[in-house]
N, C-alpha and C positions, 0 to 999 in steps of 0.2 A: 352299797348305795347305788339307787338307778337313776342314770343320766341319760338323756334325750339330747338325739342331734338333728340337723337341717342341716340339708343341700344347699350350698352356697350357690347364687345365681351367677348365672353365665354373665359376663360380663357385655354386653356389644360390643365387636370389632370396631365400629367407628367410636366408640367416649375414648379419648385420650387420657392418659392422665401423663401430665405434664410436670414433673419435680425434679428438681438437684441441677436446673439448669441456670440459678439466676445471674451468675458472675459473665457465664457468654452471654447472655441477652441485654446485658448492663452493656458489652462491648457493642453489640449492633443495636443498643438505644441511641448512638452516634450517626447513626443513618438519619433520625428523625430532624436531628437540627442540621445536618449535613448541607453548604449553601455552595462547594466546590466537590468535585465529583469525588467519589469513590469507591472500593470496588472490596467487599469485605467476603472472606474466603472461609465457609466453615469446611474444617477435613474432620475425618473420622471415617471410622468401620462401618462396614452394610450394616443395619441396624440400631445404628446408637443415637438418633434422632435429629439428625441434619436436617433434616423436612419438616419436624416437628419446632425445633428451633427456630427456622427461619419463620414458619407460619405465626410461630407467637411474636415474631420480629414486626411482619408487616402487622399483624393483627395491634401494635401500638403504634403505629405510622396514624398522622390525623389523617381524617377523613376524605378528605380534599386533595391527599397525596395519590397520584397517578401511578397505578402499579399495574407493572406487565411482568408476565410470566411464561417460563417453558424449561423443559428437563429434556436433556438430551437422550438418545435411546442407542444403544450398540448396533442395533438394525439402521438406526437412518444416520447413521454418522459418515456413508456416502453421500449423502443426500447436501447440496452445497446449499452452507447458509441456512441449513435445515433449521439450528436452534434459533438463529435471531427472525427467520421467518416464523417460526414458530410464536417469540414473546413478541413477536411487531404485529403480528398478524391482525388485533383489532382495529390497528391505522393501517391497515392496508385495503386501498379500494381495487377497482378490479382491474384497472389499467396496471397495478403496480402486481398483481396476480398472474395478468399475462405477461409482464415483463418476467416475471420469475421463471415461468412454464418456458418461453421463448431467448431470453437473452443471453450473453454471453456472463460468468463466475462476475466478469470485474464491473459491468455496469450495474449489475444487481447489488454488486456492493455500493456503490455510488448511491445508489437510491435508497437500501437500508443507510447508509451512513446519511441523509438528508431527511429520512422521518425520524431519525432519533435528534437529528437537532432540530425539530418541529414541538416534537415531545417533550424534548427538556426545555423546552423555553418554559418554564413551569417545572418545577422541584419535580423530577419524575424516580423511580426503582423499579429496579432490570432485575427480577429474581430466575437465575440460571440454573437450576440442579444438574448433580450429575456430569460436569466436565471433563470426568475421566473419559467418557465417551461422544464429548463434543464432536464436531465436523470441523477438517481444517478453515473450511473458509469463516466460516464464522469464527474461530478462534483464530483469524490473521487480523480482520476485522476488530475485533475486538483488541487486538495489539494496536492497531492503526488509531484507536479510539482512545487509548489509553496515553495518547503523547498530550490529547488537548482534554484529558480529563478534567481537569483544575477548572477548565474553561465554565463546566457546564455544572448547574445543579442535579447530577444524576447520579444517582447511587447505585451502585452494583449489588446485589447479594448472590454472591454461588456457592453451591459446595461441589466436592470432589471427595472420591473414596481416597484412604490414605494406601487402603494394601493396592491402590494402582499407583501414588505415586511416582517408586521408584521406577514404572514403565510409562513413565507418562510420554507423549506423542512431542514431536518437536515444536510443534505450533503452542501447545499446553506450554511447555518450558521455558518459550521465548514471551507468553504475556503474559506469565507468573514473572519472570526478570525483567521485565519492561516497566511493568505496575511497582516491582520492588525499589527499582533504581529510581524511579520517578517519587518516590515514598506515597504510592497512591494504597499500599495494597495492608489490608487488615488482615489478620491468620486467624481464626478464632479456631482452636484443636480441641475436639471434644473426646474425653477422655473415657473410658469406663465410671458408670455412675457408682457412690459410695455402697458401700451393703447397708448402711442403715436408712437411706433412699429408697433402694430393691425392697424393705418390707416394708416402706409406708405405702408402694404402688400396689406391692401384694396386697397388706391389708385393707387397701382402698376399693380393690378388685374383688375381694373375698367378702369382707364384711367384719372379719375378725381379727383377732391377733394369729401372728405365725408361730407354728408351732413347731417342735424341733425338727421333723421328718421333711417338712415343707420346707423350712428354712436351708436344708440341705439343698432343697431343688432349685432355690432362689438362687443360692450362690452358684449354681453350676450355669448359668447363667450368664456371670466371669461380667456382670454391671452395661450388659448391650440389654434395652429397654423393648427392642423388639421382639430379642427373645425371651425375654423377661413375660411379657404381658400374651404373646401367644402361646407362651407353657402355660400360664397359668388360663389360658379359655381353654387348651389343648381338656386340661386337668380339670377345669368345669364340667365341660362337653363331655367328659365320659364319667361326670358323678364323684369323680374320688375327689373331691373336696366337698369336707362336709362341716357344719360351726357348732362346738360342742355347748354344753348351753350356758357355760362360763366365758363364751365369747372367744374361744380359739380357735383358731382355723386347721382342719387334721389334714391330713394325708391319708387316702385308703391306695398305695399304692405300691409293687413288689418292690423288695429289694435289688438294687441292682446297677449297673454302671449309670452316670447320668448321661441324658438324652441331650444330643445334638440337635441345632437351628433346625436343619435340615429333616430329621427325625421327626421332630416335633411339626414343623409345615408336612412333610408326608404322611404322618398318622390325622393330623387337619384334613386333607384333601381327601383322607380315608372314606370319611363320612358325607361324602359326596357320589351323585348319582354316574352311573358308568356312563353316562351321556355328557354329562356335565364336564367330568374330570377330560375327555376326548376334546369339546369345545376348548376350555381352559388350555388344554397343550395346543390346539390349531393357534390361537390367542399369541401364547409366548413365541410361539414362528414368527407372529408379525411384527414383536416387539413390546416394551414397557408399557405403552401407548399404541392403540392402535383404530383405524376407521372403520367404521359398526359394520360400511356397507364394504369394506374389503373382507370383512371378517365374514359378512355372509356371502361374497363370490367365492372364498374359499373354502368356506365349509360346504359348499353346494346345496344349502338348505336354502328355503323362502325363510322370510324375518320372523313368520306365525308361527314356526316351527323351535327358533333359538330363543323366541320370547321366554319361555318357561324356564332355560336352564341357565339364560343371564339370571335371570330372577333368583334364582339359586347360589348364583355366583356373590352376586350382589347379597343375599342375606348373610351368606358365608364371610363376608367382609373380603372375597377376595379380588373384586372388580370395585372400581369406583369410575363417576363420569368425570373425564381431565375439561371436557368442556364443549358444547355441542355438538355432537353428531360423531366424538371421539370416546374412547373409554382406557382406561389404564388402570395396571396391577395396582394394589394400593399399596403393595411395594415392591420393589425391585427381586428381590427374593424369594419371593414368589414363584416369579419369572424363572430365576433359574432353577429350581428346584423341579419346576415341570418340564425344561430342559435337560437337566440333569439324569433325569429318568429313560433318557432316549438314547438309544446307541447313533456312536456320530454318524453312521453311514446311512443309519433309519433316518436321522436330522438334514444329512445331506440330501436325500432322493426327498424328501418331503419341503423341503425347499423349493426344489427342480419344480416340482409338482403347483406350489405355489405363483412360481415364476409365470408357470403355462398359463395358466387361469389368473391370473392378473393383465398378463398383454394380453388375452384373448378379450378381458373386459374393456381395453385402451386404455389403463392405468398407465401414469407417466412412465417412460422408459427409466428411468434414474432407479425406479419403486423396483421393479423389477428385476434390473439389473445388480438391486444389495441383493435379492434373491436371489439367482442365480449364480452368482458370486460366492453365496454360502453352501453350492452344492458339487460334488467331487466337478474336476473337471473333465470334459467327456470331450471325443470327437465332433459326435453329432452335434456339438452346440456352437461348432465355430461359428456358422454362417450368422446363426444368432447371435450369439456374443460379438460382434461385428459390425452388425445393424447397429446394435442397441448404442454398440461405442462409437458411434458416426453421429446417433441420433443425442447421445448425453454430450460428446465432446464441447461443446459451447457452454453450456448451462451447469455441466456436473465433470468438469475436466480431468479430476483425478478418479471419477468413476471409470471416465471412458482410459483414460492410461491404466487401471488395474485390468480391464475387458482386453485391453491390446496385447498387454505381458501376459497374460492369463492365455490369449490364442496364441500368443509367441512360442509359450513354454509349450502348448501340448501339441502345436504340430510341426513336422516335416521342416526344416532350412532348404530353401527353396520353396518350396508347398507354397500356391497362391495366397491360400490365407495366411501364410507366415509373413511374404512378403506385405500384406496391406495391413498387418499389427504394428511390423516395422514402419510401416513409412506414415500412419497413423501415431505414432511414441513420435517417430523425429519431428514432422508437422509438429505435435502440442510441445513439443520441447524448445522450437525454433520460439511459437509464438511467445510463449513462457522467457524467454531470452536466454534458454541455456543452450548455447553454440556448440560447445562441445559436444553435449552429449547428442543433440540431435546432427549433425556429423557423421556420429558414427556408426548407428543407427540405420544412416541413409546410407551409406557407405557399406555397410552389413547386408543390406538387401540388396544393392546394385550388383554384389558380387554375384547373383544368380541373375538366371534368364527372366526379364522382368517385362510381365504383358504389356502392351499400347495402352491399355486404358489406365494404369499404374505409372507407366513410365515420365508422362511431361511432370506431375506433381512432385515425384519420388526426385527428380535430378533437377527440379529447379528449389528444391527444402536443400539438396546436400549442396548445390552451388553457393546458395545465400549461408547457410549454415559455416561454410569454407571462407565465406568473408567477414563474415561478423566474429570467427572465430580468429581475422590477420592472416590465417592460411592464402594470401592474394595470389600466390603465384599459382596454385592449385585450383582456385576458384575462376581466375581468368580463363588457363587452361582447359579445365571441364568443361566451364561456360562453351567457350569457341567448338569446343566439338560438340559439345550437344547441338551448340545453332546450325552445325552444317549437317547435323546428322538426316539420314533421307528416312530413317525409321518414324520421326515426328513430323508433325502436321505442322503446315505453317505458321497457323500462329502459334504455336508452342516455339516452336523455331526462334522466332520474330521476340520471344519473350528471354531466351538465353542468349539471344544478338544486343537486345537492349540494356541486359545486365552483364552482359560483357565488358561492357566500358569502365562498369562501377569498379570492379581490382585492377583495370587498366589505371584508373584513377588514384585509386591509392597508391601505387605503386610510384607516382608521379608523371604517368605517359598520359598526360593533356588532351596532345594531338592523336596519337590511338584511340584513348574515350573517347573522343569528339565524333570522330569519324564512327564509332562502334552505336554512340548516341544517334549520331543523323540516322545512320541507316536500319537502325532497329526500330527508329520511329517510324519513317517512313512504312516498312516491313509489320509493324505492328496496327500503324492504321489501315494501311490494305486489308489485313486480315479482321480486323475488327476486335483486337485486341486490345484494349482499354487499359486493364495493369502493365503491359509492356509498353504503353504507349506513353503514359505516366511516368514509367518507368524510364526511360529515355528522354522523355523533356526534362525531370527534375534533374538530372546527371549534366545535359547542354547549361541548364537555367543555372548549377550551380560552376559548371567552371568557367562559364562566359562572368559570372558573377565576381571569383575569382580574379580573372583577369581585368579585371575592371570595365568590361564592356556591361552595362546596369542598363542600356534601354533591352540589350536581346538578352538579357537573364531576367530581367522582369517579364518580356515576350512570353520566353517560352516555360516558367513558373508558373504565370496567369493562366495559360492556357493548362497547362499539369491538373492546376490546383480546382478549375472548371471540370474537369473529365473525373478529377477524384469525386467533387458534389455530386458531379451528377449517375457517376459509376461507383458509388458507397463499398468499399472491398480491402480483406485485407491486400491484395495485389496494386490497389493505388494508391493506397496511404504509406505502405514499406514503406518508400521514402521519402519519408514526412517532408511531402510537395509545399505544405500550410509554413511550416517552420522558414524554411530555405527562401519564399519567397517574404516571408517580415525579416527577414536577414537582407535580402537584394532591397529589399522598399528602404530598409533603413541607411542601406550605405548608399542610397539613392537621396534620400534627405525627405521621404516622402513615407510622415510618420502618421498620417492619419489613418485608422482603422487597422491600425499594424498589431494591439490588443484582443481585437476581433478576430484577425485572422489564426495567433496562435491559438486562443480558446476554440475557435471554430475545427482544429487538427486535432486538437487535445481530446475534443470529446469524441471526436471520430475514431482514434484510438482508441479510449474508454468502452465505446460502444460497441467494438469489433471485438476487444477483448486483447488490444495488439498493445503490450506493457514497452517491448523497445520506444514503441511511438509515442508513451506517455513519458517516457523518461527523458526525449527527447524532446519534446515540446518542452518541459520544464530548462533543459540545458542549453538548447536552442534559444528559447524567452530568455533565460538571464544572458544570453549576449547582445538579444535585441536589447533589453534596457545599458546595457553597459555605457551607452551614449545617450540613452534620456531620460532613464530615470536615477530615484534617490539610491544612495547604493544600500539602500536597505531592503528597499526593493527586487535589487540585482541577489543579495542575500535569500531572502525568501524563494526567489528560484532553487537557487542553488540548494539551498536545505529539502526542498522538495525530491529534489534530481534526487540528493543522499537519501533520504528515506524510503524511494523507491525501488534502489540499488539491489538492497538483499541477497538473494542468494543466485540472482541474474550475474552470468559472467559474461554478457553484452552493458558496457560502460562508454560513457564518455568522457574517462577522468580526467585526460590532458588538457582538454582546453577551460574544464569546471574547475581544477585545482587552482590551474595557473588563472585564470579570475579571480577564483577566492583568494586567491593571495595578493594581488590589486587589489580588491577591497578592503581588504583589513591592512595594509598597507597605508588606504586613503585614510583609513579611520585609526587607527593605531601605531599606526609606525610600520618601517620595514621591519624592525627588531619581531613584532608578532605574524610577520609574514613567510617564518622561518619554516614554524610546522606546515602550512601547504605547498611551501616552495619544495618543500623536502620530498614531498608524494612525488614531487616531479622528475624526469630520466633525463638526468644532465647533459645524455648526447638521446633526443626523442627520436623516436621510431619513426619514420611516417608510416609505416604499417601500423599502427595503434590509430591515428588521426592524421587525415590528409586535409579536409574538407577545411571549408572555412570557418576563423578562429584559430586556426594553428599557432597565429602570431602570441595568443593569451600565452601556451605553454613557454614561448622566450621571454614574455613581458612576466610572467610568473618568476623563472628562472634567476629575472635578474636585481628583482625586488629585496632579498636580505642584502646583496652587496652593498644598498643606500644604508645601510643603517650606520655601518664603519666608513663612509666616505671612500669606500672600492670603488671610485670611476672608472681605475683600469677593469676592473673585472665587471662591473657594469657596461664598458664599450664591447668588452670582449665577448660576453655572450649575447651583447643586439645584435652585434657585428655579422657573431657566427646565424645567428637567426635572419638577420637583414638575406645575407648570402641564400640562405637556403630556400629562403623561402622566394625571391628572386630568378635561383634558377629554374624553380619548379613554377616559374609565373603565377604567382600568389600575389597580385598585385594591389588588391585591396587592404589582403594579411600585409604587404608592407607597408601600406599607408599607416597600419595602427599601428609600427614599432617604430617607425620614423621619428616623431618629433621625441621621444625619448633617447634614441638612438643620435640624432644629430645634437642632442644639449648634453651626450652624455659625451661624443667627439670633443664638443666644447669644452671641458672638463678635465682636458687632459694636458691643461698649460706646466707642468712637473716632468712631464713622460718625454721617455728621451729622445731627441730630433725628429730621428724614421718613426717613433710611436705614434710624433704628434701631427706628421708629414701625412702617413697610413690614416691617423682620423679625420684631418681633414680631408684628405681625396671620400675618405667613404660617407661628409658631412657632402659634400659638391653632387656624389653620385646622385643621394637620396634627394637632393632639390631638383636632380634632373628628372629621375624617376616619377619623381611626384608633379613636377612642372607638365609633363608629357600627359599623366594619367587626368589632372587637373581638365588639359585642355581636350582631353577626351570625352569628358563628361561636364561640359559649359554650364548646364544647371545646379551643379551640387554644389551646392557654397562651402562646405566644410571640406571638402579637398582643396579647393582652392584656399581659403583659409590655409591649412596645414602645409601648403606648399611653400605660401608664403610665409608663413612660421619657420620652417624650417632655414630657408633662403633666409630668411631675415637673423633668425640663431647662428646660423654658420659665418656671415658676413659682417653680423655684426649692423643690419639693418633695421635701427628700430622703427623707421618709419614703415618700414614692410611687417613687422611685428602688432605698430598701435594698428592698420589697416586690415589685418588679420583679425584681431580681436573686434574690433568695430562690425565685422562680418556675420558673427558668430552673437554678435552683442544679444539678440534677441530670437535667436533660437533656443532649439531642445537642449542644444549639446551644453550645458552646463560645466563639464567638469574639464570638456577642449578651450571652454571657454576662458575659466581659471586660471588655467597653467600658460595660457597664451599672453593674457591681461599681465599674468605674475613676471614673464619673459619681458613683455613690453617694459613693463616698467623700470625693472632691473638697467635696460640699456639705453634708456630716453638719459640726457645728458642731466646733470642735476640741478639746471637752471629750469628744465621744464614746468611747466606746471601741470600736463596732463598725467608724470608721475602718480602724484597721489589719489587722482581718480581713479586709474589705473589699477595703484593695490587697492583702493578699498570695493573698487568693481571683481577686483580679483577673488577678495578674502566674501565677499558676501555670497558670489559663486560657490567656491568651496562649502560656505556655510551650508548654503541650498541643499547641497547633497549631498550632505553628512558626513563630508573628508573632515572629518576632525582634526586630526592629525594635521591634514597640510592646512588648514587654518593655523593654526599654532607654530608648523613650521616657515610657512610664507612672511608671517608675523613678525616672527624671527626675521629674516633674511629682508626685509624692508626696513628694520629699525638700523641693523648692520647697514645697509646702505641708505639711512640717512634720511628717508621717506617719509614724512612725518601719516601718520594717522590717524583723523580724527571722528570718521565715523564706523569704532569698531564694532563688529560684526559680534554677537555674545555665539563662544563656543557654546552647541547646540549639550544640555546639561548631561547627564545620563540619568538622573530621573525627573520624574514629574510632569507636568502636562506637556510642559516647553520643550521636554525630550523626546513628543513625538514628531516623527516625519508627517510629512503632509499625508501620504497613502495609510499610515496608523492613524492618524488623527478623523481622517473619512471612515475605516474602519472600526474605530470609537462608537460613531455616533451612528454607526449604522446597527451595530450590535446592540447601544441604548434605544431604541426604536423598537427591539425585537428581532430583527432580520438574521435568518438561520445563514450561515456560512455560504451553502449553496446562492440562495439567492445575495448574500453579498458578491462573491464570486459574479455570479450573471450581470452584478451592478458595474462591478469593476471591470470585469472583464480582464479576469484574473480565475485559477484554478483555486478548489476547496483548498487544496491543499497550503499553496500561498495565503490563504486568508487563514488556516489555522498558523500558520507560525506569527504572521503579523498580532491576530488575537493573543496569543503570547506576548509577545515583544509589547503590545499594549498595556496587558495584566502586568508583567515584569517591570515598567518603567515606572509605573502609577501606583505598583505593590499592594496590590488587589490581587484578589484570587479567585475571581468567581466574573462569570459577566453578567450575574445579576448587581453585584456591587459594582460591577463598572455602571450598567446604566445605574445606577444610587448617584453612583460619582458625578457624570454628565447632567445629571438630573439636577443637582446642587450648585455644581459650574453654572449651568444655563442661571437659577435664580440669583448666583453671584459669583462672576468670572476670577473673581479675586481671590477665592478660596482655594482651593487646593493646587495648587503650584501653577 
């Protein structure tokens, strides 16, 4: 019998056919009602349709849903910030272009992280491919994003190869554990598709049923859909599928092993022109993705010329447009397959070559430098590789750190360019706040003969580096001889005489800094040295501060923090002049625009790229608020301080711990004060923290003893703190452990004669102490206050207690004011009657700023003595509307309004970073999860305040 067959038609490379995937698409139909963020993760092998997936993902998203996109590429995963500039890229105007081209890693992140809260203020989805090959900064970023997920209507979709996985990058592993712990993160694992899927695709693709020779070839295939569908166009393309006239699809093809991914994309590209297959490899040099007009500076053709063989590319289904004026593999595999094909050493000189002809056309340095990076490494490229990492160091800082160790490792120790790789690594290491290593670094290079033009940079990174790393005795030491060295120029001189004083300072020699201070200033203004000049008034402004002298530590701060404005540099901000002087305004009593100043440091840091100075701003602010604001507030610093920590071993734990554990103290008891008191070194370093605030690490210290009625061990480590900090004339530090310290002498009516003898003499010292500092500073009402608190605790004066509190009545200080009201009261005779005003001025104080805790316990301790109560204060709830603080409750209603983080932050005059945890603590109290349901919530409040708590 004769039968007739037909050529089954080629299939098009672009029809998809789409099957066997409905149970994942079921999981990310979640996205669509999605109203608190989330962030869904498809994994799977190159080819098994991660792309395909997600497009049929968004492709059920309504209409009106906001969707950005971008796939990382192995070529720009130097490139910082590469993928979210990439999916932001249609909200970015050209201000924020030149900031990316110009600015430093960390304020470009500031500014991606403030248009994606622009974005999501409306249900928005962030589709990321491709994450095994992200760029760190973008993948920090996206950790950083991933604490206030909840917050935001934005939905994540990425995927990641599984066979990268188990080499995944550490930045990949930390916001896969971030998103986990936070329960933000969806896994969707795409499996091998079934075989009886594989021939509904075949026979979709053929026209016919599978027949047995085909179905063999189907399964070798092993259920990956990419290889699946480009065997069977491979097997169109050359005829051997033919449809018998019974409707089964044949096979005219040898017997023989079955054909490889790889195979099968090589004998594809077969049938292409020797022109084309040459373009196509120039193509995968540049990447997954790549720019028409890079692709024609390096193919050295005019566009009239590659017109023809894109067109070629493009019918072959092997080019697709990613999006104007870009073009991309239409898949990854592709890519390597015509990589693949290249010997590495052919791939590295055609790199090199690329490199050249890229900065010849003024292509960013960054573009350039993955290139260059991809080829052997050579002598002749130091000088190059050098430039480029001077010119990325700000914008692309782990590119310009691989160009440094790249010139480290290939020349000469000593070799000039080895030394300016080295001192290049320590520079980015210092700024980064790793002490250590940038230390050693600089330390490595000094050991050779190191030119004049190298030298003042390279020894003033290891002196600072020697200090931030506690090495003070080493760091002074260095300092002094570099300043007198005759090899440098005066102001460089001028600028290791100014930082001289700072390990004079830690070490506790006052009067050494002081002297090392004047005369570096002096020596820095002659020369017209600006950062040393800075330099040396912030060190005067902070131990005059210290010492309680607050008109010449505001003097010479004001003037610091002038010369920082107006001389913008990492060199005048080091030492966060902005910080130190809302520290002296506030122990000055002089708290207006004290919010302004730290935000004004903070972004000066951000901008520069300088992370010590952002950490510090935050740890600095929570001790500015310690005295005026809610302690939820002092909170929000502190949790920022922590999140910025990371892998920085520049800290300022002593004095952030010992805070945090006052706080949770006011608000929970000493019993929860145990865990941060613990962080704490029961005999403290002042090599760790000299500066001011020292006093929090004793007032930290001595906080679990209240929970067991330890007076004795409560007096004994104020005692040993009162003492040290005393002799080191820390005399502001002693006004803050004073009136703790004098009620805790009080306290010792049990302890035997000479215990109770010893507490009173060191209850008389502190009122002298304090009486002396009091009349140093005639306008500060809150020292005089506390003196006479004190005086009035130790003698038993309560008329010098109620006048104390009466001082304080209508100031910031809230929480001095409390504890002073709660003393008064306590010793006012029980005929008075100002008693009872007394506690319930006390307990309402308390309430104010969130000491929960001593509401409750003051409460206590007034019914015991007999106080009646009648206008009780309601402990502040822990949820509901009532259980916001005033600063969350403004943050509330500014969030229902629409206002993105940033601009709350500029309102408040407060960092993003504080306003993401307060957004929290708002969601958290009100037990919402979205801040589109918070403004719902306020929205409902306002029409009827009765409802919801």
């Amino acid at each position: 019998m004769h039968t007739t067959t037909r050529h089954a038609a080629v299939t098009p490379a672009r029809h998809s056919v789409f099957l066997g995937r409905d149970l994942e698409l079921a999981r990310l139909a979640e996205a669509r009602a999605a109203d608190s963020g989330r962030f869904f993760l498809v994994l799977g092998e190159g080819g098994i349709g991660k792309t395909t997936l997600l497009a049929a993902a968004v492709a059920q998203l309504p209409a009106d849903r906001t969707v950005l996109r971008a796939a990382a590429d192995e070529m720009n995963r130097r490139r910082s910030h590469g993928l979210l500039l990439e999916a932001l890229a249609p909200l970015l105007g050209d201000d924020d272009r030149r900031l990316a081209a110009r600015q430093n890693e960390h304020a470009i992140g500031e500014r991606l992280l403030s248009v994606i809260d622009v974005a999501a203020a409306e249900p928005t989805v962030i589709v990321l491919e491709d994450l095994q090959w992200a760029d760190a900064a973008s993948l920090g970023l996206l950790a950083r994003l991933s604490r206030t997920l909840e917050q935001l209507p934005l939905v994540i979709l990425g995927s990641m190869r599984t066979q990268a996985s188990h080499d995944a990058s550490a930045e990949l592993d930390h916001l896969l554990s971030v998103l986990s712990e936070r329960g933000r993160l969806v896994a969707v694992e795409l499996g091998p598709l079934p075989p009886r899927t594989c021939l509904t695709i075949t026979e979709r693709m053929t026209g016919g049923r599978v027949g047995a020779v085909l179905e063999r070839y189907v399964g070798a295939a092993g259920g990956n859909p990419l290889f699946l569908t480009e065997m069977i166009r491979a097997l169109q393309r050359d005829g051997a599928v033919s449809i018998s006239a019974d409707g089964e699809a044949l096979l005219d093809a040898p017997a023989g092993p079955s054909p490889s991914l790889g195979m099968v994309m090589m004998r594809h590209l077969s049938h292409l022109s020797t022109p084309t297959r040459e373009l196509l490899t120039t193509a995968a040099l540049l990447g997954t993705r790549f720019d028409v007009a890079q692709l024609r500076m390096v193919a050295d053709q005019p566009m009239s010329a590659l017109v023809p063989l894109l067109r070629e590319s493009f019918a072959a289904g092997f080019l697709e447009e990613a999006e104007p004026g870009i073009l991309g593999f239409r898949h990854e595999l592709i890519q390597a397959v015509l990589l693949h094909d290249l010997p590495a050493a052919v791939r590295g000189e055609l790199h090199r070559e690329i490199a050249i002809r890229l900065e010849s056309a003024h292509v960013a340095p960054a573009t350039v430098a993955a290139h260059l990076l991809q080829a052997p490494a050579s002598p002749e490229d130091l000088e190059w590789m050098l430039g480029l990492a001077q010119s990325t160091s700000a914008i692309a800082p782990a590119t310009a750190e691989e160009l440094w160790e790249r010139v480290a490792a290939t020349s000469a120790p000593g070799d000039p360019a080895h030394l300016q790789a080295l001192a290049g690594l320590a520079r980015a290491a210092l700024s980064a706040g790793r002490a250590a290593q940038s230390s050693a670094l600089a330390e490595s290079a000094l050991q050779h003969d190191v030119g004049p033009d190298l030298l003042p940079s390279l020894t003033a990174t290891y002196t600072h580096a020697l200090m931030q790393e506690h090495r003070n005795h080493a760091a002074r030491d260095e300092a002094e001889r570099y300043a007198a060295s005759l090899v440098l120029e005066p102001g460089d001189r001028a600028a290791h005489l100014a930082f001289a004083g700072w390990p004079r300072f830690m070490l506790g020699d006052l009067r050494g800094a002081e002297r090392l201070a004047g005369e570096g200033a002096a020596m820095a203004s002659a020369a017209g040295n600006h950062g040393a000049e800075v330099l040396a008034l912030t060190l005067r402004g902070q131990i005059a501060d210290l010492r309680g002298d607050l008109d010449d530590a505001i003097a010479h701060l004001t003037r610091a923090t002038e010369l920082a404005d107006r001389y913008a540099s990492f060199a005048t901000i080091e030492s966060f002049p902005h910080a130190l002087l809302a520290l002296a305004l506030a122990d000055a009593g002089r708290t207006t625009d004290l919010l302004d100043l730290l935000q004004r440091g903070l972004q000066m840091s951000e901008v520069l790229g300088y992370r010590t100075g952002v950490l510090a701003a935050h740890a600095f602010g929570a001790q500015v608020r310690s005295h005026l604001g809610n302690l939820t507030d002092i909170s929000a610093e502190l949790d920022a301080h922590r999140d910025l920590v990371g892998s920085m071993d520049v800290r300022m734990s002593g004095p952030v711990h010992g805070l945090r554990a006052c706080v949770v103290s006011h608000q929970h008891g000493a019993e929860a004060a145990r865990e941060w008191a613990a962080l704490l070194d029961p005999l403290p370093d002042r090599a760790r923290w000299a500066g001011r605030g020292r006093s929090w690490i004793w007032r930290g210290l001595s906080r679990p003893h209240r929970s067991d009625r330890g007076d004795a061990e409560v007096f004994a480590v104020l005692s040993r703190g009162w003492q040290e900090l005393r002799d080191a004339d820390m005399l502001m530090d002693c006004a803050e452990v004073a009136l703790d310290l004098v009620d805790a002498a009080g306290m010792m009516t049990d302890a035997a004669p000479p215990a109770r003898a010893a507490a009173r003499d060191r209850a008389h010292e502190v009122v002298d102490v304090l009486t002396d500092l009091a009349d140093r500073n005639p306008g500060v009402s809150h020292l005089r206050a506390t003196a006479l608190a004190a005086e009035g605790r130790a003698t038993g004066g309560a008329d010098l207690l109620v006048e104390a509190t009466l001082m304080l009545a209508d100031g910031p200080r809230r929480l001095d004011h409390a504890r002073i009201a709660e003393l008064a009261a306590q010793a006012l005779p029980a005929s008075s009657d100002e008693r009872r005003a007394l506690a319930e001025a006390s307990l309402r104080s308390y309430s104010d700023v969130g000491a929960d805790h001593d509401v409750i316990r003051a409460r206590s301790v007034f019914r015991r003595a007999g106080i009646p109560i009648r206008n009780q204060p309601r402990t502040r709830p822990t949820y509901g509307w009532e259980a916001l603080t005033r600063t969350e409750e403004r943050v509330a209603r500014h969030v229902a309004t629409g206002a993105t983080n940033p601009e709350i932050a500029q309102s408040l005059s407060v960092s993003r970073r504080t306003v993401e945890t307060h957004v929290s603590n708002v969601l958290g109290k009100l037990g919402l999860r979205s801040r589109t349901e918070l403004a719902l919530f306020i929205a409902r409040r306002s029409d009827d305040p009765r409802q919801h708590g």
